[in-house]
N, C-alpha and C positions, 0 to 999 in steps of 0.2 A: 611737802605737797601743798599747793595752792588751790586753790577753792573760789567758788564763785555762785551767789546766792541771788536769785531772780524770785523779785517775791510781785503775784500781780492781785492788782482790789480792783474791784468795781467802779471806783468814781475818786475822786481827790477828796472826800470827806472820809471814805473809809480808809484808805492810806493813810491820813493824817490821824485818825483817831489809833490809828495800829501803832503808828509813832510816840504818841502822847501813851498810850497804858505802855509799852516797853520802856520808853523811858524812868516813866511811873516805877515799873515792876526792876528798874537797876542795871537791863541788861548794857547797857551800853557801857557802862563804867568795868562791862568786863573785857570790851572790845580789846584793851593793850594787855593780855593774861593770855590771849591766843591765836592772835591775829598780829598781823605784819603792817597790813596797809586795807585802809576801807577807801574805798572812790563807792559814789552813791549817783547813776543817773538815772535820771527818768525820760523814758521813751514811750508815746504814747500809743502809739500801734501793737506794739509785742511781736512774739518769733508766731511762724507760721503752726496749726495745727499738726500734732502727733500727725502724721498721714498712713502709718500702720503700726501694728502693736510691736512691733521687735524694731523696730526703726530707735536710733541710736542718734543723740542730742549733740551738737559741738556748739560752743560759742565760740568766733574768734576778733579778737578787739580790733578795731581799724581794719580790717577786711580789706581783699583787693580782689578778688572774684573767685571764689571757691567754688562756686556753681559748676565750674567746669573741670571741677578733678570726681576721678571715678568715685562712683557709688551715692553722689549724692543727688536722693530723692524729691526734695524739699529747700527752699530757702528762704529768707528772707531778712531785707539790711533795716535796723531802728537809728535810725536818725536822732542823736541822743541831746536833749533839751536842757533841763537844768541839770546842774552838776552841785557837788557837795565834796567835800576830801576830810575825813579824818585824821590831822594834822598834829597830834599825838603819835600816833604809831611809828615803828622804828623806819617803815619806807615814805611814810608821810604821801605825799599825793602821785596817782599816777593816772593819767586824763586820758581821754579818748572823745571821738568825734561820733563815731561809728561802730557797732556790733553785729557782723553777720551771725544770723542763727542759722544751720543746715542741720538738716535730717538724714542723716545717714542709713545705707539697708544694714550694717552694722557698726559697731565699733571697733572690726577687725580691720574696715579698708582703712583707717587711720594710720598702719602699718604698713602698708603700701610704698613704694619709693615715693611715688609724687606726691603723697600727703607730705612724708616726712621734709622732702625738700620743701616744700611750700609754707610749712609751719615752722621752718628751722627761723630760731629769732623772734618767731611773733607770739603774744599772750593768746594760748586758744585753752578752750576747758571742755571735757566730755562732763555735761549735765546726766546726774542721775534722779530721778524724778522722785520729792517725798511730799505728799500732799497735807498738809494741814488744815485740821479742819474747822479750828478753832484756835481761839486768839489767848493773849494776858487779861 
């Protein structure tokens, strides 16, 4: 199973302070103990708002117009700016340009024929939401 972590701050000083005490606090030295591959971009806009409470998260990497398969509520493409690759791990770098985020009315239409042909081949991830409220 593949995973993908979207973590957002306020301003580029609290990003970078989030950076400095984790590294501080080790975590990173544990990145190759359970992980495959880190790519790290920063997009400055973010995915559009929750737009209802049971609405259902997809990220999908380089994107080519999901807005028009059934069920999705929501969209929106991050134009991805600096990039980072953790070049240790066993798949080493895997890049991208673009990440569409959609909002799904669940994450049942993702079983649909035309999701399934539209995602065949491409990196997408059903985000599940854990909020953090507090830091290292």
């Amino acid at each position: 199973m593949d995973g993908i972590v979207e973590l957002w701050f306020d301003d580029a000083a609290a990003m970078q302070g989030w950076a400095a005490a984790a590294t501080r606090a080790g975590y990173l030295e544990d990145e190759p103990k359970f992980m495959r591959c880190v790519s790290l971009f920063l997009a400055a806009a973010g995915a559009p708002p929750r737009p209802a409470a049971d609405a259902a998260k997809v990220m999908i990497v380089d994107p080519w117009a999901a807005g028009a398969l059934p069920g999705v509520i929501a969209r929106g493409i991050d134009r991805l700016g600096s990039k980072a690759f953790r070049a240790n791990l066993p798949l080493g770098q895997q890049d991208a340009e673009c990440i569409e985020t959609c909002w799904l009315e669940s994450a049942a239409v993702l079983e649909q024929p035309a999701w399934r042909a539209a995602l065949a081949g491409r990196a997408a991830y059903l985000i599940e939401d854990l909020a953090v409220v507090s830091g290292p």
